[in-house]
C-alpha positions in Angstrom: 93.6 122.2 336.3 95.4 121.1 333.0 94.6 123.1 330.1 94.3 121.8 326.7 96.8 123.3 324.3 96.1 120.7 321.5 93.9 122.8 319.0 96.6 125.6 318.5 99.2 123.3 318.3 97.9 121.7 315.6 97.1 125.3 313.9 100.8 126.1 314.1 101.7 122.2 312.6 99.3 123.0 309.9 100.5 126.8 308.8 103.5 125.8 307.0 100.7 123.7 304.8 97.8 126.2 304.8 99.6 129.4 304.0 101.1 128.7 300.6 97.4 127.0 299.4 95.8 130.2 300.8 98.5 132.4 299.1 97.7 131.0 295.5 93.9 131.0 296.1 93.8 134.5 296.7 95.5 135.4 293.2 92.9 133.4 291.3 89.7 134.5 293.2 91.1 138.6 292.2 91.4 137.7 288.7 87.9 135.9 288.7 86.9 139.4 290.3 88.4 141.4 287.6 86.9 139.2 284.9 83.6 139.5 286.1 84.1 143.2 287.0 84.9 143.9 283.1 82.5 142.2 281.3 80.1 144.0 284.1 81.8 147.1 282.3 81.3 145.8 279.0 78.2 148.0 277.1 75.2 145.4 276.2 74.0 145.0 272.7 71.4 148.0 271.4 68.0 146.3 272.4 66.4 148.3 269.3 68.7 148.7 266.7 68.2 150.9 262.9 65.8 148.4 260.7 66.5 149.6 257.0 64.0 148.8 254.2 64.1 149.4 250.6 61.4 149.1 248.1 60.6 149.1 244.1 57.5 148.4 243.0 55.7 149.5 239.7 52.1 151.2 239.9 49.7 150.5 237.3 48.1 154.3 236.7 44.6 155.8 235.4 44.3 159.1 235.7 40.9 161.4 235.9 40.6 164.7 236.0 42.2 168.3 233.8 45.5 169.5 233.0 46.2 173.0 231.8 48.7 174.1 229.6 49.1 177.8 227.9 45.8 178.8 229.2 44.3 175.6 227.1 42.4 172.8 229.4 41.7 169.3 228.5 39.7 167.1 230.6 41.3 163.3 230.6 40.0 160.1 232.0 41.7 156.7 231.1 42.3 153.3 232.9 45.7 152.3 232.8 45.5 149.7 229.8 44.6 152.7 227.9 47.2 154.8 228.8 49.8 151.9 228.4 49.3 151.9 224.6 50.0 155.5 224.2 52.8 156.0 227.0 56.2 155.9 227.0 56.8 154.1 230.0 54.4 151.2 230.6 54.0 151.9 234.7 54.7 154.3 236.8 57.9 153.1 238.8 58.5 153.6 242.5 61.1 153.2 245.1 60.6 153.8 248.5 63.4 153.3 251.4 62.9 153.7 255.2 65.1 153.8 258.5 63.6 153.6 261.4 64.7 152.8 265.7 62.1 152.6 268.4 59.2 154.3 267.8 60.6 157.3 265.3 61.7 156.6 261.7 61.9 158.5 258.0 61.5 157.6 254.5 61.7 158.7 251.3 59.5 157.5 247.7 60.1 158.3 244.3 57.5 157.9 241.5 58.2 159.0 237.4 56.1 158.1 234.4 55.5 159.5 231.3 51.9 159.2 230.3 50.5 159.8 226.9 46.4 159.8 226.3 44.9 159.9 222.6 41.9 161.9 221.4 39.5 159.2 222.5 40.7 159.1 226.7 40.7 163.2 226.0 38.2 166.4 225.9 39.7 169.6 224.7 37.7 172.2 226.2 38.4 174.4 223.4 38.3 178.1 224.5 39.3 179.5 221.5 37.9 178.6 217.9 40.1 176.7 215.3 41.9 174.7 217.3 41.1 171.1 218.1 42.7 168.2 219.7 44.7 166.0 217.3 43.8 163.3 215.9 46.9 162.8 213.4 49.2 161.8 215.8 49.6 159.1 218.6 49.1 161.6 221.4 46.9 164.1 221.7 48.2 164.7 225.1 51.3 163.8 227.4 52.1 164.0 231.2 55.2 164.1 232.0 55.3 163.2 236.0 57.8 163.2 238.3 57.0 162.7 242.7 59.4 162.8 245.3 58.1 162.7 249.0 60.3 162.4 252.1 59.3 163.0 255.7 59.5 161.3 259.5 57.1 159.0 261.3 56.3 158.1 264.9 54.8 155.5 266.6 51.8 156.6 268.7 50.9 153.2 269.8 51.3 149.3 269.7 49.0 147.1 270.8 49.8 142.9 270.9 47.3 140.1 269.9 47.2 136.6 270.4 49.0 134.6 268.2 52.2 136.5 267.3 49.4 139.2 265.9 50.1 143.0 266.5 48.3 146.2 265.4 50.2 149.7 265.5 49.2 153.2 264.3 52.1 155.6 263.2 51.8 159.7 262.4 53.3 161.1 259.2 54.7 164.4 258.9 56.4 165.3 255.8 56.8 167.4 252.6 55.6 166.4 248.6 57.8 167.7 245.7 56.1 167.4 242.3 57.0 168.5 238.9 54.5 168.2 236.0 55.1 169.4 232.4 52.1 168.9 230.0 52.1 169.3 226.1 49.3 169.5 223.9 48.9 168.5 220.1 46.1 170.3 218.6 44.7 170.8 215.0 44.7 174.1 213.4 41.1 174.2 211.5 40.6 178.1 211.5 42.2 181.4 212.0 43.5 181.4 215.6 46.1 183.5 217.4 49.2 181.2 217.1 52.1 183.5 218.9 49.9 184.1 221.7 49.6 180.3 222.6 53.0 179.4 221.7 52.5 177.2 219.2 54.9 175.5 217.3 53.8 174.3 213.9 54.0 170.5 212.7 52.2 169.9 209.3 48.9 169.7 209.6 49.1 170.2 213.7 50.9 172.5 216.4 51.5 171.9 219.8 50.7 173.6 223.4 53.5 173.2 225.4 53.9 174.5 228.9 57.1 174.5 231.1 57.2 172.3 233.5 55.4 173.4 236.8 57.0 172.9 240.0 55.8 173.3 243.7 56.2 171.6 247.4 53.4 170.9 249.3 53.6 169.9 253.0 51.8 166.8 254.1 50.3 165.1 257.1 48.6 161.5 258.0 48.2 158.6 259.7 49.1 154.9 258.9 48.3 151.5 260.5 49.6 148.2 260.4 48.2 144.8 261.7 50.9 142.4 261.4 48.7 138.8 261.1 51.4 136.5 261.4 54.9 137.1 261.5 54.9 136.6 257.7 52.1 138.6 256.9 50.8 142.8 257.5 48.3 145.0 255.8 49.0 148.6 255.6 46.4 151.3 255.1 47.5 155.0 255.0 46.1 158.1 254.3 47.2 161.3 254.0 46.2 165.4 253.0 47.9 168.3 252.7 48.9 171.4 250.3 46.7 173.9 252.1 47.4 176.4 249.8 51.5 176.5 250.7 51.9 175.0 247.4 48.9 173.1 245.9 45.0 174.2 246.8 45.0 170.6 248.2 46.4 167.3 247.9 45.8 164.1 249.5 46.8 160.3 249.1 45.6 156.9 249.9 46.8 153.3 249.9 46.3 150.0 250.7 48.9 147.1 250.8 49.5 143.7 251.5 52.6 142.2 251.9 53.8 138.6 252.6 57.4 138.1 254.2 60.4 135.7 254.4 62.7 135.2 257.1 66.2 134.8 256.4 69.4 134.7 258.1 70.1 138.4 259.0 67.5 140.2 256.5 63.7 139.0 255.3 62.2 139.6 251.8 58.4 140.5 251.2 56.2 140.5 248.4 53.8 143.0 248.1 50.1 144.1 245.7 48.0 147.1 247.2 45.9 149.9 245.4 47.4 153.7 245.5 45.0 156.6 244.8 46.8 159.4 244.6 45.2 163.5 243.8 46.5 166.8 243.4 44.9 170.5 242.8 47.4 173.3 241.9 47.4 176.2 239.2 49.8 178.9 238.5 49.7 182.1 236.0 46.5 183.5 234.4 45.2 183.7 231.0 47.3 182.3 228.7 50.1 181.6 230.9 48.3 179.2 233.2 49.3 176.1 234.0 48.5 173.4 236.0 46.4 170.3 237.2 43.7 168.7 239.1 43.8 165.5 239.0 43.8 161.8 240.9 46.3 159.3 239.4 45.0 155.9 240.8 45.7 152.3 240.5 47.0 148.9 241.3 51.1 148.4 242.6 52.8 145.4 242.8 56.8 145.1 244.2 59.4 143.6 246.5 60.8 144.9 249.4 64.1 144.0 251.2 64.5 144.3 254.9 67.8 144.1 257.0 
């Protein structure tokens, strides 16, 4: 029988031919291995990155309610075109910023305005006989307000609509700063007890002023958010709080629309809403107290910048 050596013959022909191709193939398929094996290695982009957003926006404030100051009350209500002809600062101005990744977040807001209210937007209660609000000068009463509020929020659910529409609902948990000083101008028109009320004389007038009263109060609420298109939301939010840590109570309400547009790397929104905002708090007795209850309310318009 003759046996057929021709297939390994032509292996070994071949070899010399094979081997050097093989060789230089092998290099190139490792480094093809190691490429891919470090960009395997390489971390991936953060899915959910921080979303930063910073507001101003001025609010348009009437205020109802009382102050106290030295033991003497007066009852004010005015709408805010009142109050702008008497005030030294026409609004109230705000600025808000927030930080926020995934579901959790914080924020901070910032309101001052100094509000003055003549005789006719105020009611001196008048404990004590000969003395009357004034009427002389441009203010019978001004607020001096200042509100800083910072906390945390978390998203509690999320829930997608046809469209590009979303709704989501988010829980507050934070603390409210406030500092309110209040000064009275009232008419002397009788024999009254000057010293004790700390009056300082002016002409024809003296005036009631009180230190400026200071107190935290921790707060809690909800908001929610329906996103209608990707260039508009609606934000309602509520919250209460105080419980007697630092005011008797306080709560807050608010109501905003804004409209947004995209831009390379950040978006820019316009915003108008309505902001009621109320506080109960009083400290000292007699003729030392001091203090307010109060809702400061009204219409806010502003700009926001997101990135």
């Amino acid at each position: 029988m003759k046996i057929r050596r021709l297939p390994l013959l032509s292996s070994l022909l071949l070899l010399p031919f094979v081997g050097p191709a093989l060789a230089q193939e092998a290099p190139e398929k490792a480094q093809q291995v190691s490429i891919d094996t470090a960009q395997a290695a390489e971390p991936a982009g953060d899915p959910d990155p921080w979303r930063l957003q910073g507001t101003l926006y001025g609010w348009a404030i009437g205020v109802s309610g009382n102050v106290t100051a030295r033991g003497q009350t007066v009852d004010v209500n005015a709408t805010f075109p009142q109050i702008m002809q008497k005030s030294d600062s026409i609004a109230a101005f705000m600025g808000n910023v927030e930080a926020s990744k995934g579901r959790v977040g914080v924020y901070g807001d910032f309101v001052w305005a100094k509000l003055g209210f003549d005789k006719g937007m105020a009611s001196y209660r008048n404990p004590l006989p000969g003395l009357q609000l004034s009427a002389t000068t441009n203010t019978a009463l001004t607020t001096t307000l200042t509100v800083l509020e910072a906390g945390g929020f978390y998203e509690f659910g999320r829930w997608q609509h046809g469209g590009g529409s979303a709704t989501s609902l988010d829980g507050i948990l934070g603390f409210r700063y406030w500092n309110i000083a209040n000064e009275i101008d009232l008419n002397i028109i009788g024999s009254v007890n000057v010293p004790a009320l700390g009056l300082e004389f002016g002409r024809a007038f003296s005036v009631a002023r009180a230190n400026g009263v200071d107190w935290v109060d921790p707060i809690l609420g909800l908001r929610l958010r329906h996103q209608f298109t990707p260039s508009q939301q609606v934000m309602l939010r509520g919250d209460i709080g105080g419980f007697g840590f630092g005011s008797a109570f306080t709560w807050q309400a608010a109501a905003v629309y804004s409209y947004n547009w995209q831009f390379t790397g950040y978006s820019l929104a316009a915003l108008v809403g309505y902001r009621a905002l109320g506080v109960s708090y009083s400290e000292g007795w007699g003729l030392n107290t001091a203090g307010i209850d109060a809702v400061f309310h009204g219409p806010l318009i502003g700009a926001s910048l997101r990135f």
